[in-house]
N, CA, C and O atoms as CSV, one atom per row, in Angstrom:
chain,resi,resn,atom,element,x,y,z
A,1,UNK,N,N,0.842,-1.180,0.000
A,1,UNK,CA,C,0.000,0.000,0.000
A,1,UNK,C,C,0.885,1.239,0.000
A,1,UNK,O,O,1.894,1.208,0.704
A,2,UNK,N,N,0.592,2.409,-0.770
A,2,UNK,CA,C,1.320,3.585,-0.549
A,2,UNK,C,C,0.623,4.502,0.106
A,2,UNK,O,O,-0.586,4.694,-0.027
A,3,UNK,N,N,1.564,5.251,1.021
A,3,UNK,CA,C,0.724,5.926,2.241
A,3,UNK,C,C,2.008,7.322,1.776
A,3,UNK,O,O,3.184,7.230,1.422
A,4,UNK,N,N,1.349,8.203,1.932
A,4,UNK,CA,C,1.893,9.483,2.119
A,4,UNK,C,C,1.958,10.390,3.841
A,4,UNK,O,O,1.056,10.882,4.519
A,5,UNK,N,N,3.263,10.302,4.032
A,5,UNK,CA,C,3.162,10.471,5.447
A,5,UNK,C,C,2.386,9.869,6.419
A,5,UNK,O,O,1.847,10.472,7.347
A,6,UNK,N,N,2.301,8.120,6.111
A,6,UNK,CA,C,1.801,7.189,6.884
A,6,UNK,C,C,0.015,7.186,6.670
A,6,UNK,O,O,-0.820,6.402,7.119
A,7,UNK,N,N,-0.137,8.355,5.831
A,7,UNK,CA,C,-1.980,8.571,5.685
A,7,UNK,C,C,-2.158,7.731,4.502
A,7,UNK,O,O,-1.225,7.865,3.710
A,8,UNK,N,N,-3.300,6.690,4.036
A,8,UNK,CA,C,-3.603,5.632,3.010
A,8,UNK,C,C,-3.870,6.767,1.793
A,8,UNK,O,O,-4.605,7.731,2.008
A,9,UNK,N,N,-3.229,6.571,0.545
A,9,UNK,CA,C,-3.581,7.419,-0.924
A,9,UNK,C,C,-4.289,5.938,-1.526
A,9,UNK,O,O,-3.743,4.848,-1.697
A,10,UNK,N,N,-5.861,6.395,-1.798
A,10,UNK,CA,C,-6.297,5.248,-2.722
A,10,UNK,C,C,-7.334,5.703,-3.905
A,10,UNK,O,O,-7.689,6.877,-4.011
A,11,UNK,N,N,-7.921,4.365,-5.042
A,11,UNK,CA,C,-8.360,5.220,-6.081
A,11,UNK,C,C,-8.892,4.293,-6.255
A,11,UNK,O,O,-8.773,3.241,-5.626
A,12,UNK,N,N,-9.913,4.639,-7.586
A,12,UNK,CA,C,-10.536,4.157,-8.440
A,12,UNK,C,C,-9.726,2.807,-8.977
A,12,UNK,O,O,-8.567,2.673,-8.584
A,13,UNK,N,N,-10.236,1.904,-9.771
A,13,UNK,CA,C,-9.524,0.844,-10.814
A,13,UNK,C,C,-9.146,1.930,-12.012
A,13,UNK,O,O,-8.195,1.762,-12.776
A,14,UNK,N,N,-10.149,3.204,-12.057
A,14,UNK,CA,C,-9.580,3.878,-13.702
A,14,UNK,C,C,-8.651,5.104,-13.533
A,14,UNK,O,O,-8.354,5.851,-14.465
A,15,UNK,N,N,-8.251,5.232,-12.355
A,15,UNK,CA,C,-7.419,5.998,-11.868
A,15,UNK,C,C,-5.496,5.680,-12.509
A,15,UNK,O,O,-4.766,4.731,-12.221
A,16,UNK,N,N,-5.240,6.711,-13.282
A,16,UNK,CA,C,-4.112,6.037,-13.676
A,16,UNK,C,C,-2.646,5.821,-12.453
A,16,UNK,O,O,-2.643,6.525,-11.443
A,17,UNK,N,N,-1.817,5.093,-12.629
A,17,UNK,CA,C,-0.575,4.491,-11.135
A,17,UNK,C,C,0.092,6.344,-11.089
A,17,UNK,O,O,0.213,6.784,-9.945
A,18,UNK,N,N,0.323,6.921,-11.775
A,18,UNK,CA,C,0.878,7.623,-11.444
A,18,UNK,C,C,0.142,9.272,-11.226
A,18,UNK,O,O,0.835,10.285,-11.133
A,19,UNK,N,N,-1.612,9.273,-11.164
A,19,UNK,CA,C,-1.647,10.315,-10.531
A,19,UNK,C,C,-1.897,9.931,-8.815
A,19,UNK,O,O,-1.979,10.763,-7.911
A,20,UNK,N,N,-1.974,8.649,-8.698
A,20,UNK,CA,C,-2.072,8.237,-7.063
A,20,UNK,C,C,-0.182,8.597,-6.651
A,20,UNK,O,O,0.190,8.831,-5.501
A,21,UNK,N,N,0.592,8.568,-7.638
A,21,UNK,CA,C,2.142,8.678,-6.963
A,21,UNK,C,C,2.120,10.405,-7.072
A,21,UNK,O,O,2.818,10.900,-6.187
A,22,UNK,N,N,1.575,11.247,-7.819
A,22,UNK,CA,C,1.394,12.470,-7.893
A,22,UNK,C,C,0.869,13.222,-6.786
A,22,UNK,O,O,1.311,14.218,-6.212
A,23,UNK,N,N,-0.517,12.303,-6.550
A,23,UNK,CA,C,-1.193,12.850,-5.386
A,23,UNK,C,C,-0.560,12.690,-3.328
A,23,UNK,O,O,-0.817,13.326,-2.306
A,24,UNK,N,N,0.418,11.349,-3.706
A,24,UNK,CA,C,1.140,10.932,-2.162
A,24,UNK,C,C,2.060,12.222,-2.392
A,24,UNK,O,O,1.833,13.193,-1.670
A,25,UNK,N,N,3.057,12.303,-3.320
A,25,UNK,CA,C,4.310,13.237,-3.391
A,25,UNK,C,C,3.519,14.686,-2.620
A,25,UNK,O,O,3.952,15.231,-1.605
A,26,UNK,N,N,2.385,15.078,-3.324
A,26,UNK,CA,C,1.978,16.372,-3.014
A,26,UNK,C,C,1.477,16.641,-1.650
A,26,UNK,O,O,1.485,17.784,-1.194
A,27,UNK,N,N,1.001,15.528,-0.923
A,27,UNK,CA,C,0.851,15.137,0.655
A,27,UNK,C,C,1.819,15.701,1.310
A,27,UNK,O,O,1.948,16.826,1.794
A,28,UNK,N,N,2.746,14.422,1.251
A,28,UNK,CA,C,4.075,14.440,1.253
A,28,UNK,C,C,4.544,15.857,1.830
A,28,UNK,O,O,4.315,16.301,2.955
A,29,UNK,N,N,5.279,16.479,0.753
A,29,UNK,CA,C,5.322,17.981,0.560
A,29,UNK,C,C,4.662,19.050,1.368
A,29,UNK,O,O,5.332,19.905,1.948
A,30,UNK,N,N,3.262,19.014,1.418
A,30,UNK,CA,C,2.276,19.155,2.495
A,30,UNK,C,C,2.473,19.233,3.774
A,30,UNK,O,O,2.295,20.182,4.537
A,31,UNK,N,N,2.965,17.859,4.024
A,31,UNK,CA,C,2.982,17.983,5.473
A,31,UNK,C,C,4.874,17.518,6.032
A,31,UNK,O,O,5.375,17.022,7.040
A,32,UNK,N,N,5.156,17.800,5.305
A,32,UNK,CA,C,6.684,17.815,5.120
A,32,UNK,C,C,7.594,18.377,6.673
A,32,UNK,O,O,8.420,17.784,7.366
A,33,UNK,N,N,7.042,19.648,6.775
A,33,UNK,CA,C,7.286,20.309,7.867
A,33,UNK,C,C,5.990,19.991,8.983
A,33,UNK,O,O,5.779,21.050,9.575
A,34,UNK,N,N,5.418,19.333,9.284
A,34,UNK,CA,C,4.419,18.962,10.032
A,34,UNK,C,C,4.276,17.666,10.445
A,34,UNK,O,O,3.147,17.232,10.213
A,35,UNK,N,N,4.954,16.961,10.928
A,35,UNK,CA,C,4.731,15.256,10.595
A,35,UNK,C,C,3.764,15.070,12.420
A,35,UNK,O,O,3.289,14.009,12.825
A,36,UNK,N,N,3.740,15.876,12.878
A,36,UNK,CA,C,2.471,15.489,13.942
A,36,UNK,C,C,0.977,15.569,13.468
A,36,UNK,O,O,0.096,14.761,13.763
A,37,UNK,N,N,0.799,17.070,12.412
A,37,UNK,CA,C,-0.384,16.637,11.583
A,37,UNK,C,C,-0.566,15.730,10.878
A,37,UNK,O,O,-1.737,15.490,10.581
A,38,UNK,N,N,0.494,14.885,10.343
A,38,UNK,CA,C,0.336,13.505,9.573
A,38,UNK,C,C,-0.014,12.334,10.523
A,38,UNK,O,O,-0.534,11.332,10.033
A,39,UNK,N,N,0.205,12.387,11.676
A,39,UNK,CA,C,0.618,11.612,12.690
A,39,UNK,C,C,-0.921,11.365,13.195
A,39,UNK,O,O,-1.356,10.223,13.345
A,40,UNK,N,N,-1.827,12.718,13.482
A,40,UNK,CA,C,-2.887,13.015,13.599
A,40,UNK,C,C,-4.126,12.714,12.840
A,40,UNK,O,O,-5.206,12.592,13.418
A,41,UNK,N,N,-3.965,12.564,11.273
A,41,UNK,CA,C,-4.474,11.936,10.020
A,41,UNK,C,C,-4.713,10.381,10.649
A,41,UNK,O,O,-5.510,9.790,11.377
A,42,UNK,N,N,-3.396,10.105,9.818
A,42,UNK,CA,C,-3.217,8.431,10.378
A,42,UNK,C,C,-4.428,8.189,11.307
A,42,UNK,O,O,-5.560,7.846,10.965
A,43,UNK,N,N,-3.960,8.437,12.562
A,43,UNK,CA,C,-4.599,8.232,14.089
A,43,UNK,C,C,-6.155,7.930,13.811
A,43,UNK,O,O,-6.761,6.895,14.087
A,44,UNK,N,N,-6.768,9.377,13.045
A,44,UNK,CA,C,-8.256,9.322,12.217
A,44,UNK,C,C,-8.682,8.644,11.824
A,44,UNK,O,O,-9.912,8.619,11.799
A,45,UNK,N,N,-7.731,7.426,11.132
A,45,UNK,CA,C,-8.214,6.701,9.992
A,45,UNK,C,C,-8.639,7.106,8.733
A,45,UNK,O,O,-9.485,6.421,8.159
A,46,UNK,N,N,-8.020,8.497,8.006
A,46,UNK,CA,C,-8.603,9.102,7.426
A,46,UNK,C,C,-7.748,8.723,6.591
A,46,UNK,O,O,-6.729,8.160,6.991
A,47,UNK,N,N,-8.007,8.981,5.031
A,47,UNK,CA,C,-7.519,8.142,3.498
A,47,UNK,C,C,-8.060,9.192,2.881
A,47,UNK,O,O,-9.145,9.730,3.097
A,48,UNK,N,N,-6.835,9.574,1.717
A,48,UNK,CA,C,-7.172,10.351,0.636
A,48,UNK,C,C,-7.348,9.403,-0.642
A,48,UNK,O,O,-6.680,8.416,-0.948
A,49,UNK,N,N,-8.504,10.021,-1.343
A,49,UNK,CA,C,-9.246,8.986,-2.333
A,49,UNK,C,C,-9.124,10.325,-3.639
A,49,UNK,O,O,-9.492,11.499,-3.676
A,50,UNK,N,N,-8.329,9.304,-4.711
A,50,UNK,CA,C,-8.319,10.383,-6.115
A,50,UNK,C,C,-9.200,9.270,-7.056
A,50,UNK,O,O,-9.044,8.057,-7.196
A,51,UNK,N,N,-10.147,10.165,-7.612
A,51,UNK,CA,C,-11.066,9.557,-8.109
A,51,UNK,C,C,-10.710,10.324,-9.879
A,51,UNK,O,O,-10.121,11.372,-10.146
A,52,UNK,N,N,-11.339,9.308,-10.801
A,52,UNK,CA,C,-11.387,10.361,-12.082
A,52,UNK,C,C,-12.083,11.200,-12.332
A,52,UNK,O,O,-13.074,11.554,-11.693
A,53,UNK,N,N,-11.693,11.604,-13.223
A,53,UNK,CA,C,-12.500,13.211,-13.531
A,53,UNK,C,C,-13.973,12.747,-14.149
A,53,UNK,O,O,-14.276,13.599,-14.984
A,54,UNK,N,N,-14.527,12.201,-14.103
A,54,UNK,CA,C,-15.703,11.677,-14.798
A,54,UNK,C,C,-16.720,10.712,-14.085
A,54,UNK,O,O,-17.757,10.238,-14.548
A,55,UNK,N,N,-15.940,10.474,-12.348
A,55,UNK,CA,C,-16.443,9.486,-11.570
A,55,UNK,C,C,-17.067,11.223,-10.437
A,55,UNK,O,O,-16.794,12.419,-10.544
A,56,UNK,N,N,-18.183,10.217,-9.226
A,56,UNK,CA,C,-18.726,11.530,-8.551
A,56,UNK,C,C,-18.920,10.528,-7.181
A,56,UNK,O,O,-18.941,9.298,-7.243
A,57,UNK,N,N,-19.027,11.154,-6.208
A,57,UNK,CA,C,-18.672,10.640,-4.756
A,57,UNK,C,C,-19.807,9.245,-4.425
A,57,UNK,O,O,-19.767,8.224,-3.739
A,58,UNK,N,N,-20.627,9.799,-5.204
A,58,UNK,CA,C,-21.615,9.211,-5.078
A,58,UNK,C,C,-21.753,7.579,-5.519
A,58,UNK,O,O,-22.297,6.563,-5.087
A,59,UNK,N,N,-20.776,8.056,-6.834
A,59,UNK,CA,C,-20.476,6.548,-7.344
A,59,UNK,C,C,-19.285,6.027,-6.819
A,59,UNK,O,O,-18.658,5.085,-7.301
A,60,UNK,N,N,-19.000,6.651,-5.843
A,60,UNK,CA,C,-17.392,5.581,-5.813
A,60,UNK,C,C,-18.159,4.363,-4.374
A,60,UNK,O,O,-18.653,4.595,-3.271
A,61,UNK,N,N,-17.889,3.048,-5.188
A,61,UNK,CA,C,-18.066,1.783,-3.670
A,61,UNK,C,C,-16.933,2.129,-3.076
A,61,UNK,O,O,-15.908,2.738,-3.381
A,62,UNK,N,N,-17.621,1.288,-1.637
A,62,UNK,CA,C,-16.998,1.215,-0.238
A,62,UNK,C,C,-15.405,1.001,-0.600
A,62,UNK,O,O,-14.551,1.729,-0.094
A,63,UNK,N,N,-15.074,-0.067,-1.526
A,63,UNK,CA,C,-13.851,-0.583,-2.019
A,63,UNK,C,C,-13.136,0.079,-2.780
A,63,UNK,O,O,-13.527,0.681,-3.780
A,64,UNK,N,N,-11.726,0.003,-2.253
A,64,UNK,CA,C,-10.775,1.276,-3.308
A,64,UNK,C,C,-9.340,0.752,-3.325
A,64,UNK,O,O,-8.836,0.633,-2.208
A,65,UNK,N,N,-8.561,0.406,-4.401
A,65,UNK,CA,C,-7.137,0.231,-4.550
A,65,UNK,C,C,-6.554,1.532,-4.088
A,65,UNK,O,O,-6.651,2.722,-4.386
A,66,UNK,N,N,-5.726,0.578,-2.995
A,66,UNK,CA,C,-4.827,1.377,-2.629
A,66,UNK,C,C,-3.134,0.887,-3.528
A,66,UNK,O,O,-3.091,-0.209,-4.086
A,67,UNK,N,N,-2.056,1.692,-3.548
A,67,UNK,CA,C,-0.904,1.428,-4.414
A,67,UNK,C,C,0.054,1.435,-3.164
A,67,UNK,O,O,0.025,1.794,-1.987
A,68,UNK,N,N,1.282,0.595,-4.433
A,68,UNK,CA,C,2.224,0.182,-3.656
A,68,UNK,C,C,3.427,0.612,-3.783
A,68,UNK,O,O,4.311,0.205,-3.030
């Protein structure tokens, strides 16, 4: 699984591998200087979900690839 600052990055099946490595890096970066707010995420259980541009919250199931 790829986690950006220990927080889960996951997606769609039509999500292409490298805007989920786009979207951890930019986390990443994010919280770069902050790693107790990452720390705090985690803790949440909270997961960033990149969906395609053509998918809507509504349609995404419970189930989501996460990368590795």
């Amino acid at each position: 699984m790829r986690a950006a600052g220990g927080i889960p990055v996951v997606a769609s099946e039509r999500v292409q591998p490298a805007a989920l490595a786009e979207a951890a890096w930019l986390i990443d970066r994010l919280l770069a200087k902050r790693p107790d707010v990452a720390v705090a995420i985690g803790r949440s259980f909270v997961r960033f979900v990149v969906m395609a541009h053509d998918e809507r919250t509504i349609s995404r199931k419970n189930s989501t690839r996460a990368i590795s």
